[in-house]
C-alpha positions in Angstrom: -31.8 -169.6 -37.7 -33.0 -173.1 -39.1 -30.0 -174.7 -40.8 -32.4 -178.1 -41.4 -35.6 -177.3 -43.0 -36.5 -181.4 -42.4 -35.2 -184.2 -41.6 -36.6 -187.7 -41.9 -34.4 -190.3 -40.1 -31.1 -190.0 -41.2 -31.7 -187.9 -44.3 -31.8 -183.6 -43.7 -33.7 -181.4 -46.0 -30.9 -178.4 -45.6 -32.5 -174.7 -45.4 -29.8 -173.3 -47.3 -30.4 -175.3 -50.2 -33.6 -175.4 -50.7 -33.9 -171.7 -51.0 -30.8 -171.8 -53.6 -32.7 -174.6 -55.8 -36.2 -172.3 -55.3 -33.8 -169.5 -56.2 -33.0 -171.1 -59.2 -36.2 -172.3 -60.0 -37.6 -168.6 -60.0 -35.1 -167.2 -61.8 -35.8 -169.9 -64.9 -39.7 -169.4 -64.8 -39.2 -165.2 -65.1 -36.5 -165.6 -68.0 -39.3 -167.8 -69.6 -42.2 -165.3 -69.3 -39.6 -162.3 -70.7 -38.4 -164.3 -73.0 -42.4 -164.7 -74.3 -43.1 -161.2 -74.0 -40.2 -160.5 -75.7 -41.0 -162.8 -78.8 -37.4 -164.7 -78.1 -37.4 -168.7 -77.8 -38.6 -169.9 -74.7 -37.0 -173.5 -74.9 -33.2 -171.8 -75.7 -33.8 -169.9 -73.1 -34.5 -172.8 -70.6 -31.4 -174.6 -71.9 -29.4 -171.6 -71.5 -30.7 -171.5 -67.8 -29.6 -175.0 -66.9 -26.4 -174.4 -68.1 -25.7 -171.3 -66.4 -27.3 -172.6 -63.2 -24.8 -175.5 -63.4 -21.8 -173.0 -64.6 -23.0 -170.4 -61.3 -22.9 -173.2 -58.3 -19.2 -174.3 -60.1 -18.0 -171.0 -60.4 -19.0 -169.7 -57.3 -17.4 -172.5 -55.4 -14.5 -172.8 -56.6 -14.2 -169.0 -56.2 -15.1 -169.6 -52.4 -12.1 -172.3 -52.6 -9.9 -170.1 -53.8 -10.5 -167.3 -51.1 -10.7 -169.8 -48.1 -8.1 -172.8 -49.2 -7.4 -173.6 -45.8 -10.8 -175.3 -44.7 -10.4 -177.6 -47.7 -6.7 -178.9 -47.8 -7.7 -180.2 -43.8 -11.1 -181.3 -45.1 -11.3 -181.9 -48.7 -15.1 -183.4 -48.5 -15.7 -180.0 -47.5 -15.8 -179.1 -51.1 -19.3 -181.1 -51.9 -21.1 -179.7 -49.0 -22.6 -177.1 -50.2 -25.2 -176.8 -47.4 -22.2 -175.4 -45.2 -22.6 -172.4 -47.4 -19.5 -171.1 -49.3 -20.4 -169.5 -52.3 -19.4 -166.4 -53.8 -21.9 -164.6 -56.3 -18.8 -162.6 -58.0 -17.5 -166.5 -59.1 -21.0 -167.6 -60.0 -21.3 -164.3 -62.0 -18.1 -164.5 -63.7 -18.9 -168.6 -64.9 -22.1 -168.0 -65.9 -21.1 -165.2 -68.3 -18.9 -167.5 -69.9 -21.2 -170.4 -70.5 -24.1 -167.8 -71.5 -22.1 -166.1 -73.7 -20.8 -169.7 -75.3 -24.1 -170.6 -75.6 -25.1 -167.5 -77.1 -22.5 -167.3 -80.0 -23.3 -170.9 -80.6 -26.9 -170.7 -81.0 -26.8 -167.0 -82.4 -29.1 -165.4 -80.1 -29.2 -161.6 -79.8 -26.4 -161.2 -76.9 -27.5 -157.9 -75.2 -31.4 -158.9 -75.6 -31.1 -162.3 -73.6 -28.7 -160.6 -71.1 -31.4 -157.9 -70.2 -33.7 -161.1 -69.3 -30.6 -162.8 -67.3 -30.5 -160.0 -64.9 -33.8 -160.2 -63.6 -33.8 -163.8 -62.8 -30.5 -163.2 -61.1 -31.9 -160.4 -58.9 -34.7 -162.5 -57.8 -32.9 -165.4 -57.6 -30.3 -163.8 -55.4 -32.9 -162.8 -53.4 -34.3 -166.3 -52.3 -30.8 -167.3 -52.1 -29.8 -164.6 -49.0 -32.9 -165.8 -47.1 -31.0 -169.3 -47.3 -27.9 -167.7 -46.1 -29.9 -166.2 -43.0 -30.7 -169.5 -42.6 -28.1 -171.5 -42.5 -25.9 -168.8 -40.8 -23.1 -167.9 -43.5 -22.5 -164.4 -44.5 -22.7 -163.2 -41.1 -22.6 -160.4 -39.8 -20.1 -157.9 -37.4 -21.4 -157.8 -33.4 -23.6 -154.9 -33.1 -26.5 -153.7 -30.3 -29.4 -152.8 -32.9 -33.1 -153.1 -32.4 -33.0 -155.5 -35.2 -29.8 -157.6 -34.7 -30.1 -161.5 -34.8 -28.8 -163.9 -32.4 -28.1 -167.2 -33.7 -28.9 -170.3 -30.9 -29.2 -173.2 -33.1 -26.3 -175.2 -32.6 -25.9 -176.5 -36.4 -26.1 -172.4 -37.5 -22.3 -171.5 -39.6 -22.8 -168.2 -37.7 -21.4 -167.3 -34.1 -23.9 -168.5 -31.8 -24.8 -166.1 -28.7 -23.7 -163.1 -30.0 -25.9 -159.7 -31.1 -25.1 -159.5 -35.5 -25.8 -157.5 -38.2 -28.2 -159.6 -40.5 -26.4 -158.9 -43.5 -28.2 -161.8 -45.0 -31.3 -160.0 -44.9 -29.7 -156.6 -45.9 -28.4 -158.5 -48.8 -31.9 -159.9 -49.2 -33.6 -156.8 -49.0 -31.9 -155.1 -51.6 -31.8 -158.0 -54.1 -35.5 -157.8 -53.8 -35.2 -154.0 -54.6 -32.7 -154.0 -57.4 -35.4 -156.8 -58.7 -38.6 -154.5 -58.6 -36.8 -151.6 -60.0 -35.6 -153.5 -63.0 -38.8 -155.0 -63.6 -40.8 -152.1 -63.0 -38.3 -150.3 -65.8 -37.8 -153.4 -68.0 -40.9 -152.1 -70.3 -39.4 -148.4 -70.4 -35.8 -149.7 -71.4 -33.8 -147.3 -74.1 -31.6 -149.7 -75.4 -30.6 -153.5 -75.1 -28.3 -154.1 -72.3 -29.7 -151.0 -70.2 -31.4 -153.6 -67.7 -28.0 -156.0 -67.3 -25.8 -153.1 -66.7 -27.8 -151.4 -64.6 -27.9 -154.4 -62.3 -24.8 -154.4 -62.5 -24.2 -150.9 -61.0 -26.9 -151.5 -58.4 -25.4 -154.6 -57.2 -22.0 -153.1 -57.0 -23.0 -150.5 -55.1 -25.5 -152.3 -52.8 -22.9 -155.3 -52.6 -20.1 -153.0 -51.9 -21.6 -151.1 -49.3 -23.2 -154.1 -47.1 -19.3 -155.6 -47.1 -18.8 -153.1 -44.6 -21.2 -155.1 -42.2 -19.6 -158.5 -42.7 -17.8 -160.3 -40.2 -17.1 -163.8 -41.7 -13.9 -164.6 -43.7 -14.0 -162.3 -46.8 -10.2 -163.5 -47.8 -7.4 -161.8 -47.4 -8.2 -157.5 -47.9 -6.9 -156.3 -50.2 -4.5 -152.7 -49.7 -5.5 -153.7 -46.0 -9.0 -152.5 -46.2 -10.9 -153.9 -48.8 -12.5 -157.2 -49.4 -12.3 -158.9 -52.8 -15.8 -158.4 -53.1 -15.6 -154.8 -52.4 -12.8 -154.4 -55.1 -14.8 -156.0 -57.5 -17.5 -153.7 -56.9 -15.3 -150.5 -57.3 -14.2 -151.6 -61.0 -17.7 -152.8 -62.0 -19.3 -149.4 -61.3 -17.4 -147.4 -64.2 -17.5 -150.5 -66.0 -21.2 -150.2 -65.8 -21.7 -147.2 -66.7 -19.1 -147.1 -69.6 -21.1 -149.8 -70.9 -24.4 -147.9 -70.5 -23.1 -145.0 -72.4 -21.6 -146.8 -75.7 -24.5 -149.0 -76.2 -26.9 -145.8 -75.8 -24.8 -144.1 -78.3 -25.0 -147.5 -80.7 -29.1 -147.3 -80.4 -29.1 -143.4 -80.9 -27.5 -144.1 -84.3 -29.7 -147.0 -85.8 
């Protein structure tokens, strides 16, 4: 829609990342305010937010490397233009567990706890996020003649220009925003900790999985012929989820 939020001479104000960095932004001033009601400390908490946020944009681009190598051996400057798009949550995800849970062991903070306030800052996060993929144009969607399909005209857009698409940005959007409510609205009615993280988890999966089926950029290679990494990563997470779900209820049954 609006790849170039400003511009001022020769220096652009790029859409897609300032929705990322506002992303961010809200994701860190939620965990805050849970991590107050919750009686945790609210300045590890913002430490453990910059480094995840810095762990997340790593992760998830080098996991967008990794699936698309080809645009980056012809173009390897490609890699630090990150207003192109070209990141993958599943990569962000996967970093940013590693540095929480580093961070966690280190400074001994209760793992399953903290983890319950991670998810909602990533739901809403992820949400501001997708409405800077709609407008920059990545993650677009298959041709389709819906009421509410998009055409993309702006010439700078990542997306096909001219042609009817699924806005699977805004699905994406639309059911970040959802998982988001849900978990808040249940965050104060919460059995056991971990119950809010893994049921993002199983949400997301789900949601995630199902909206592949609309996509028509690259997704990498598919996988059995069919599948998109994404999509395979959401099949495994969903047991995984709810595996989880059941052991740590039955931990909190017996204290």
């Amino acid at each position: 829609m609006y790849p170039i939020l400003l511009k001022l001479g020769e220096l652009s104000l790029h859409t897609y990342g300032f929705f990322v960095a506002m992303g961010f932004l809200a994701g860190i001033l939620i965990a805050k305010r849970e991590a107050e009601r919750l009686g945790e400390d609210p300045d590890k908490i913002m430490d453990l937010s910059f480094y995840v946020m810095v762990s997340a944009i790593l992760g998830s681009r080098l996991f967008y490397i990794f699936t698309n190598p080809e645009t980056y051996l012809s173009d390897p400057l490609e890699i630090f233009r990150l207003w192109n798009g070209g990141l993958v949550f599943y990569g962000g995800f996967i970093a940013a567990m590693i540095a929480g849970f580093i961070y966690l062991k280190i400074n001994k903070m209760p793992l399953w706890k903290t983890i319950d306030i991670a998810a909602l800052s990533l739901a809403a996060g992820q949400f501001l996020g997708r409405l800077g993929c709609f407008s920059a144009g990545c993650c677009y969607g298959k041709t389709c003649d819906l009421p509410w399909a998009v055409t993309f005209i702006n010439p700078d857009t990542l997306a096909p220009i001219g042609i009817p698409l699924h806005p699977t940005q805004l699905y994406h959007a639309i059911s970040n925003l959802s998982i988001f409510a849900f978990l808040w609205f249940f965050r104060t009615r919460k059995k056991f900790s971990g119950q809010i993280f893994w049921m993002y988890i199983l949400l997301y999966a789900v949601t995630r999985s199902f909206i592949e089926i609309f996509r028509g950029d690259f997704r990498g290679e598919p996988v059995l012929g069919i599948l998109s990494v994404a999509q395979v990563i959401g099949i495994i997470m969903v047991p995984v989820a709810v595996i989880m779900m059941t052991i740590l209820k039955k931990r909190a049954d017996k204290i």
